[in-house]
C-alpha positions as CSV (number, residue, x, y, z in Angstrom):
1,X,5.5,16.9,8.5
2,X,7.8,15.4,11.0
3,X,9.0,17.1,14.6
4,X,11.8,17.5,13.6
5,X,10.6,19.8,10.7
6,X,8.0,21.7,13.0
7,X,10.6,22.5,15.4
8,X,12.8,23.9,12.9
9,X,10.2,25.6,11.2
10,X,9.3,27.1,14.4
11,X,12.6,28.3,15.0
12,X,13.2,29.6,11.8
13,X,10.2,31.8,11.8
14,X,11.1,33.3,15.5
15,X,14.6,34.2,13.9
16,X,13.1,35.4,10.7
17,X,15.1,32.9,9.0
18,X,18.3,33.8,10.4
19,X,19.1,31.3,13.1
20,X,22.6,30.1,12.9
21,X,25.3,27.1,15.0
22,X,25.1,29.3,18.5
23,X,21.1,29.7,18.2
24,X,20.8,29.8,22.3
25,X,16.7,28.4,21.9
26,X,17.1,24.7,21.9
27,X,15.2,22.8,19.7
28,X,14.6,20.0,22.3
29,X,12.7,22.8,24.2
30,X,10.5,23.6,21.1
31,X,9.7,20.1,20.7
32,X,8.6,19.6,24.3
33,X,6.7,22.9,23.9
34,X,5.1,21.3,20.7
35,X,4.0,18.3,22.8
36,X,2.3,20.2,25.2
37,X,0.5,22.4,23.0
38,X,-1.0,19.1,20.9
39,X,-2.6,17.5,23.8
40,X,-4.4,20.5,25.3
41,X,-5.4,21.2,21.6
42,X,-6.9,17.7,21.6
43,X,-8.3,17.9,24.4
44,X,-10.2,21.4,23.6
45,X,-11.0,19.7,20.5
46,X,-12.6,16.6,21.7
47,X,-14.5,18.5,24.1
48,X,-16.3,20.5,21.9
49,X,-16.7,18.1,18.7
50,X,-16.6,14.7,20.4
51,X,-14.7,12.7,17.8
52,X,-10.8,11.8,17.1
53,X,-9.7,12.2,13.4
54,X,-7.3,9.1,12.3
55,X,-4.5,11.4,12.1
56,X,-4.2,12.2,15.7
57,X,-3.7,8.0,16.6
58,X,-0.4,6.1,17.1
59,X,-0.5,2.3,16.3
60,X,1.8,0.3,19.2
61,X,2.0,-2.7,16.7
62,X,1.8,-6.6,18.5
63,X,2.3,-5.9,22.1
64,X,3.2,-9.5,24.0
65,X,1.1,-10.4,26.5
66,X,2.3,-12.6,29.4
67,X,-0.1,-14.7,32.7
68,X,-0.6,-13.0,35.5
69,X,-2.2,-13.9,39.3
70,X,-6.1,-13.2,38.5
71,X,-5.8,-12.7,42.3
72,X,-3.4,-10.0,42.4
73,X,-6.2,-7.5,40.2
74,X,-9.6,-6.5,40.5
75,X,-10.2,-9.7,43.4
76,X,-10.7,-12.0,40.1
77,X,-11.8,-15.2,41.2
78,X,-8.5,-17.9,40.9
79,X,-9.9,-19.8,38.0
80,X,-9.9,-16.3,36.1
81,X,-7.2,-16.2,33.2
82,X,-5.5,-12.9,33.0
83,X,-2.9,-11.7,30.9
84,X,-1.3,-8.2,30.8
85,X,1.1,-6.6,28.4
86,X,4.5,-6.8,28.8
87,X,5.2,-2.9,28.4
88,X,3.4,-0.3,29.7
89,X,0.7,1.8,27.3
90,X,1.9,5.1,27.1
91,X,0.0,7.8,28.6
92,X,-3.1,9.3,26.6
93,X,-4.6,12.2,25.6
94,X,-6.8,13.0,28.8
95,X,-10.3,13.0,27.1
96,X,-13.7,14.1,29.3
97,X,-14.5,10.6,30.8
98,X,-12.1,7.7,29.2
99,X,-8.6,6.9,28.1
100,X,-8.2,8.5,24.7
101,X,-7.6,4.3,23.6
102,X,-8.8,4.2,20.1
103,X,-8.4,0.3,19.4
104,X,-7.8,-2.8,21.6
105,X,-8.0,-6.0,19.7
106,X,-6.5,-8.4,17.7
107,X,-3.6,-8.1,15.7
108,X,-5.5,-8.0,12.3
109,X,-6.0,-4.6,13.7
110,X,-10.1,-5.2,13.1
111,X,-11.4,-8.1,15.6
112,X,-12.2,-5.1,18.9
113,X,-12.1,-6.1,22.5
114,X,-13.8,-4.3,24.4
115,X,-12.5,-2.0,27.2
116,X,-14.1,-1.6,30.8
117,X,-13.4,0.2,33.8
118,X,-11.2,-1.7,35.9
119,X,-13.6,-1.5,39.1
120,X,-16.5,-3.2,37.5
121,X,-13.8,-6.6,36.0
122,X,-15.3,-8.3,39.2
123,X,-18.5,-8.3,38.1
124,X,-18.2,-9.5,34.6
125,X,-18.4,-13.2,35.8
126,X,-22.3,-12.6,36.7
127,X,-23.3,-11.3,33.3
128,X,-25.2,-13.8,32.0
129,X,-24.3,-13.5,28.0
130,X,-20.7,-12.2,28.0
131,X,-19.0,-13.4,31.0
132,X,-16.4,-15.6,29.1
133,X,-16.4,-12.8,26.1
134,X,-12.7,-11.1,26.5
135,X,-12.8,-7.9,27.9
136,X,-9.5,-5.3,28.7
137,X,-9.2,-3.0,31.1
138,X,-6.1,-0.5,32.3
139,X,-4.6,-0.8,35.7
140,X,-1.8,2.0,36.0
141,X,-0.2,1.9,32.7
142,X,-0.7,-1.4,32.0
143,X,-3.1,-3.2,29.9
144,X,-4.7,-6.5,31.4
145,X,-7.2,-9.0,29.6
146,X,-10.0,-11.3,31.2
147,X,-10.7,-14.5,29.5
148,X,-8.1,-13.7,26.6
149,X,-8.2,-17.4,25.3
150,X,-4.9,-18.4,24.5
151,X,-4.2,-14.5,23.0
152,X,-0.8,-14.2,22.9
153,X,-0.5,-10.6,21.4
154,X,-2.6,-7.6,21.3
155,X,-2.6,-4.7,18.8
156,X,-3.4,-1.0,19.9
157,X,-4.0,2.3,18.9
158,X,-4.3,5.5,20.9
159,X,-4.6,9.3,20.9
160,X,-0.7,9.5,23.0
161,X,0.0,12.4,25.2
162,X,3.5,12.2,23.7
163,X,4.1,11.0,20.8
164,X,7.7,9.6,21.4
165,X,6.9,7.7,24.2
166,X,5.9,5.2,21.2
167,X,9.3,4.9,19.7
168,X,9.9,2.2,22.6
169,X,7.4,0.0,20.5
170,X,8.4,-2.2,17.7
171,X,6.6,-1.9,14.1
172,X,7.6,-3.8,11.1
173,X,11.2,-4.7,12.6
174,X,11.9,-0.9,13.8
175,X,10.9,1.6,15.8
176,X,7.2,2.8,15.7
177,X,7.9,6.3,16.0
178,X,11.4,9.0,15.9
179,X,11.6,12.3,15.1
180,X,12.0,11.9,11.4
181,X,8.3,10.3,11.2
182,X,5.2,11.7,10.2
183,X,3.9,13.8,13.5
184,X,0.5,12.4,14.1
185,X,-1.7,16.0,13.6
186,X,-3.7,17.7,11.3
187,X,-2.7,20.6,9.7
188,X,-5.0,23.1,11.4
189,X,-4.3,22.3,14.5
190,X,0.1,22.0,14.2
191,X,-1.2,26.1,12.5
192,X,-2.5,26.7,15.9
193,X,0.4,25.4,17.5
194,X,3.1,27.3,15.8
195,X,1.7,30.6,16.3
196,X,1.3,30.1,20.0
197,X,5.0,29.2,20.7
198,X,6.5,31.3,18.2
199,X,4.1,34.1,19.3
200,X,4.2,32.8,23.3
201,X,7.1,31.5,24.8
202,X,9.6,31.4,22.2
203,X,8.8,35.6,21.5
204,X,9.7,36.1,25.3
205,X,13.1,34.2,25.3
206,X,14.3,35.2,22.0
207,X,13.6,39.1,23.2
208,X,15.8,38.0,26.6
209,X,19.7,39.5,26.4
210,X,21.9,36.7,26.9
211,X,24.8,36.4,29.5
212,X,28.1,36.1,26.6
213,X,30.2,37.0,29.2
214,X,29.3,34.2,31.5
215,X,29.3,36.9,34.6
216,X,26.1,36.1,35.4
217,X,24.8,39.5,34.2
218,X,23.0,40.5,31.2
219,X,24.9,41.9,28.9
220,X,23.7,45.1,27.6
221,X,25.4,44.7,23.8
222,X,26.3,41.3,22.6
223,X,30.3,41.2,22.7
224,X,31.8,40.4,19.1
225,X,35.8,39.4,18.2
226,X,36.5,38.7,22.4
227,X,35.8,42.2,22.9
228,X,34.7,44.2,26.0
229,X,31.2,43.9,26.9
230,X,29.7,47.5,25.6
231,X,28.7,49.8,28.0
């Protein structure tokens, strides 16, 4: 099912399947409700089973990588190569103790690189059997590699806080991600999140009288044919 769909359906349900061209709920605000509701689902979920299903992830396709001054992150020493991607990773899913990345590696999509925290990349060059291994880490939104011999792209996957922040990323010549693809979530859980806005937020503003009159009161009956407002 795609966002568009859910948001719609959403909708439709609130209105009893009567919503119509001057609907005053906006579907843009049932999407972003729909966002919101995934990740804390997610993140409840994850907490109590400790495991991501495949359905949740969003693949960013080849992200270009490009040099950067080893000296300007993590106090590499100046022989380190670094490379970083040219785009930002989009925010993820805020699991208990690690970015909710589920794949960093090559663009075979099977050859992993392992990620580290940031604050130990300074260390790596003392390890005695992995030092020149490649290894990522994340400073701010960006994703950096350490000894990434002559990699010039890097694939990755992620559990996405929202899941149109991927649509800036390229897959197979378009767009990784609009409205109109599949929304990445299991059925139970996009259950759980239609009865909580259509029962939650969306049951308070559809029970709020609207201002027809523009006279910045409520109006107690909705006018009808340019009428007066009723009394």
């Amino acid at each position: 099912m795609t966002l568009n769909e859910i948001a719609h359906n959403i909708l439709n349900l609130v209105r009893g399947g009567q919503s119509h061209h001057d609907e005053s709920i906006s579907l843009r605000q049932i999407k972003f409700n729909v966002q919101y509701y995934r990740a804390m689902l997610i993140r409840r979920d994850f907490a109590r089973n400790g495991m991501t299903t495949r359905h949740l992830e969003q693949d960013l396709g080849c992200l270009e990588l490009e040099k950067v001054d080893a000296t300007k992150c993590c106090k590499l020493p100046l022989s380190c190569h670094v490379m970083k991607t040219k785009l930002p990773i989009p925010r993820t899913v805020r699991y208990n103790f690690t970015d909710a990345l589920t794949y960093v590696g090559g663009i075979d999509g099977l050859t992993d690189i392992p990620i580290v925290n940031s604050h130990m990349v300074k260390y790596l060059i003392y390890d005695k059997y992995t030092k020149d291994n490649t290894k990522a880490y994340m400073i701010e939104d960006y994703l950096y590699l350490v000894n990434p011999h002559e990699i010039g792209f890097v694939n990755v996957r992620g559990v996405f806080e929202n899941p149109i922040d991927v649509a800036k990323f390229t897959c197979d010549g378009g767009q990784c991600y609009d409205d109109n693809s599949t929304y990445p979530i299991p059925a139970d859980m996009l259950q759980a999140i239609t009865q909580g806005i259509s029962q939650g937020e969306l049951s308070l503003l559809s029970g709020t009288i609207n201002d027809m009159m523009l006279d910045r009161k409520q109006d107690i009956t909705v006018p009808s044919g340019g009428g007066n407002k009723g009394s």
